[in-house]
C-alpha positions in Angstrom: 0.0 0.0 0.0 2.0 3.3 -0.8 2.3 5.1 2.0 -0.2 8.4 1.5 -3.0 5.9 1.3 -1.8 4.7 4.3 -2.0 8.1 6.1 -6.1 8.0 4.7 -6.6 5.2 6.6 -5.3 6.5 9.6 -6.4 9.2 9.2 -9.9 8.1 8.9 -9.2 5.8 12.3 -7.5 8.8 14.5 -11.0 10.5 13.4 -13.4 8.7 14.7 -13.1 9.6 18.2 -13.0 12.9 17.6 -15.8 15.2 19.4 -19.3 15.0 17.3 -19.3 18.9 16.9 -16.0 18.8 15.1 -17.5 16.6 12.1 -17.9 19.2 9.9 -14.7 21.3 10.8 -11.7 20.4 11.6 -12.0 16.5 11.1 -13.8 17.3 8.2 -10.3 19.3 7.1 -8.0 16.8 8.1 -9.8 13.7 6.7 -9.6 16.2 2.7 -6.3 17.0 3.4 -5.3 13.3 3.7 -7.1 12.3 0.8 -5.9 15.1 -1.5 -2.3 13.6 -1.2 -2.6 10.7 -3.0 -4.8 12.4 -5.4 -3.0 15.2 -6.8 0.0 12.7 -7.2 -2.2 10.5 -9.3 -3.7 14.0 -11.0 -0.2 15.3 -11.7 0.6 11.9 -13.2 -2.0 11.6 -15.1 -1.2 14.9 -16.8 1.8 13.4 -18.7 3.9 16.5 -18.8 7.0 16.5 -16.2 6.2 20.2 -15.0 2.6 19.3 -14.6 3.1 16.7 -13.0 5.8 18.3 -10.4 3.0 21.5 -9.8 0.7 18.4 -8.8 3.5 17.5 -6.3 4.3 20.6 -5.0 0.1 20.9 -4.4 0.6 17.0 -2.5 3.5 18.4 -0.2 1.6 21.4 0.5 -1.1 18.8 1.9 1.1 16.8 3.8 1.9 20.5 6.1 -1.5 20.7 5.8 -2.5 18.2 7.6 0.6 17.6 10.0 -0.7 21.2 11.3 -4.3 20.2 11.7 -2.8 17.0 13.6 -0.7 19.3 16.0 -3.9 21.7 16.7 -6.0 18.6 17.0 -3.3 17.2 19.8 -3.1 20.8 21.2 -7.2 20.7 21.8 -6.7 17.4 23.5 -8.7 15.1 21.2 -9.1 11.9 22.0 -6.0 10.7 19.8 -4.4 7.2 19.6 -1.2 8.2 20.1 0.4 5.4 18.6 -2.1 6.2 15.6 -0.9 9.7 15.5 2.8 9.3 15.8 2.5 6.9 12.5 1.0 9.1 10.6 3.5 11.7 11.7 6.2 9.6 10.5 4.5 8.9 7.6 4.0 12.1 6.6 7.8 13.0 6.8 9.0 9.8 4.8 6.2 11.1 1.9 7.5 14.6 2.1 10.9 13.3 1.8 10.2 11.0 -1.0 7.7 13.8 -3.1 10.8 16.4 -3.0 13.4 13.6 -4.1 11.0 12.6 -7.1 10.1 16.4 -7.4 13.8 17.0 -8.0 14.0 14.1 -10.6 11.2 15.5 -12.8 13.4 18.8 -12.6 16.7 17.6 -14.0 
Protein backbone atom coordinates (compact mmCIF):
# COMPACT_ATOMS: atom_id res chain seq x y z
CA UNK A 1 0.00 0.00 0.00
CA UNK A 2 1.98 3.34 -0.78
CA UNK A 3 2.32 5.14 1.99
CA UNK A 4 -0.23 8.43 1.45
CA UNK A 5 -2.97 5.88 1.27
CA UNK A 6 -1.77 4.74 4.33
CA UNK A 7 -2.00 8.10 6.11
CA UNK A 8 -6.05 7.96 4.69
CA UNK A 9 -6.61 5.23 6.61
CA UNK A 10 -5.27 6.46 9.62
CA UNK A 11 -6.37 9.24 9.21
CA UNK A 12 -9.88 8.10 8.91
CA UNK A 13 -9.24 5.82 12.33
CA UNK A 14 -7.48 8.77 14.51
CA UNK A 15 -10.97 10.54 13.42
CA UNK A 16 -13.41 8.65 14.67
CA UNK A 17 -13.12 9.64 18.23
CA UNK A 18 -12.95 12.94 17.63
CA UNK A 19 -15.77 15.22 19.42
CA UNK A 20 -19.34 15.03 17.26
CA UNK A 21 -19.29 18.89 16.87
CA UNK A 22 -16.00 18.78 15.14
CA UNK A 23 -17.54 16.58 12.15
CA UNK A 24 -17.88 19.16 9.90
CA UNK A 25 -14.71 21.25 10.83
CA UNK A 26 -11.65 20.37 11.61
CA UNK A 27 -12.05 16.54 11.12
CA UNK A 28 -13.78 17.26 8.22
CA UNK A 29 -10.31 19.31 7.14
CA UNK A 30 -7.96 16.77 8.09
CA UNK A 31 -9.78 13.72 6.70
CA UNK A 32 -9.56 16.16 2.74
CA UNK A 33 -6.27 16.95 3.41
CA UNK A 34 -5.32 13.33 3.68
CA UNK A 35 -7.07 12.34 0.84
CA UNK A 36 -5.91 15.11 -1.52
CA UNK A 37 -2.28 13.57 -1.20
CA UNK A 38 -2.58 10.74 -2.98
CA UNK A 39 -4.82 12.44 -5.38
CA UNK A 40 -2.98 15.16 -6.78
CA UNK A 41 -0.02 12.66 -7.20
CA UNK A 42 -2.23 10.52 -9.29
CA UNK A 43 -3.74 14.00 -10.99
CA UNK A 44 -0.23 15.25 -11.65
CA UNK A 45 0.64 11.92 -13.19
CA UNK A 46 -2.03 11.62 -15.15
CA UNK A 47 -1.19 14.92 -16.83
CA UNK A 48 1.80 13.42 -18.72
CA UNK A 49 3.95 16.53 -18.79
CA UNK A 50 7.04 16.49 -16.22
CA UNK A 51 6.23 20.18 -14.98
CA UNK A 52 2.63 19.27 -14.58
CA UNK A 53 3.09 16.67 -12.97
CA UNK A 54 5.76 18.35 -10.37
CA UNK A 55 2.95 21.50 -9.80
CA UNK A 56 0.72 18.42 -8.78
CA UNK A 57 3.48 17.51 -6.32
CA UNK A 58 4.31 20.56 -4.99
CA UNK A 59 0.07 20.88 -4.36
CA UNK A 60 0.57 16.96 -2.48
CA UNK A 61 3.52 18.39 -0.23
CA UNK A 62 1.65 21.38 0.51
CA UNK A 63 -1.06 18.75 1.86
CA UNK A 64 1.15 16.76 3.77
CA UNK A 65 1.92 20.49 6.07
CA UNK A 66 -1.54 20.71 5.78
CA UNK A 67 -2.51 18.22 7.58
CA UNK A 68 0.56 17.58 9.95
CA UNK A 69 -0.67 21.16 11.26
CA UNK A 70 -4.31 20.15 11.72
CA UNK A 71 -2.82 16.95 13.61
CA UNK A 72 -0.66 19.30 16.04
CA UNK A 73 -3.93 21.71 16.66
CA UNK A 74 -6.04 18.58 17.05
CA UNK A 75 -3.28 17.15 19.75
CA UNK A 76 -3.09 20.85 21.24
CA UNK A 77 -7.24 20.67 21.80
CA UNK A 78 -6.70 17.39 23.54
CA UNK A 79 -8.74 15.08 21.24
CA UNK A 80 -9.11 11.93 21.99
CA UNK A 81 -6.04 10.69 19.79
CA UNK A 82 -4.43 7.19 19.59
CA UNK A 83 -1.19 8.22 20.06
CA UNK A 84 0.39 5.43 18.58
CA UNK A 85 -2.09 6.19 15.59
CA UNK A 86 -0.86 9.71 15.48
CA UNK A 87 2.82 9.30 15.76
CA UNK A 88 2.49 6.92 12.52
CA UNK A 89 1.05 9.06 10.64
CA UNK A 90 3.52 11.72 11.67
CA UNK A 91 6.21 9.58 10.45
CA UNK A 92 4.50 8.86 7.59
CA UNK A 93 4.01 12.13 6.60
CA UNK A 94 7.77 13.01 6.84
CA UNK A 95 8.99 9.83 4.80
CA UNK A 96 6.23 11.07 1.93
CA UNK A 97 7.46 14.59 2.10
CA UNK A 98 10.94 13.34 1.75
CA UNK A 99 10.22 11.01 -1.01
CA UNK A 100 7.75 13.79 -3.09
CA UNK A 101 10.79 16.44 -3.02
CA UNK A 102 13.40 13.60 -4.13
CA UNK A 103 11.03 12.57 -7.08
CA UNK A 104 10.11 16.39 -7.39
CA UNK A 105 13.76 16.99 -7.98
CA UNK A 106 14.02 14.10 -10.62
CA UNK A 107 11.23 15.53 -12.75
CA UNK A 108 13.42 18.84 -12.55
CA UNK A 109 16.70 17.56 -14.03
Amino acid sequence: MAKSIRIVVLVYKLTQNFPKEEVYALTSQIKSASVSIHSNIAEGFGRQTDKSFNHFLNISRGSLNELETQLIIAKELEFNLDEKILNEIMLLIEEESKMIHSFSKKLKE
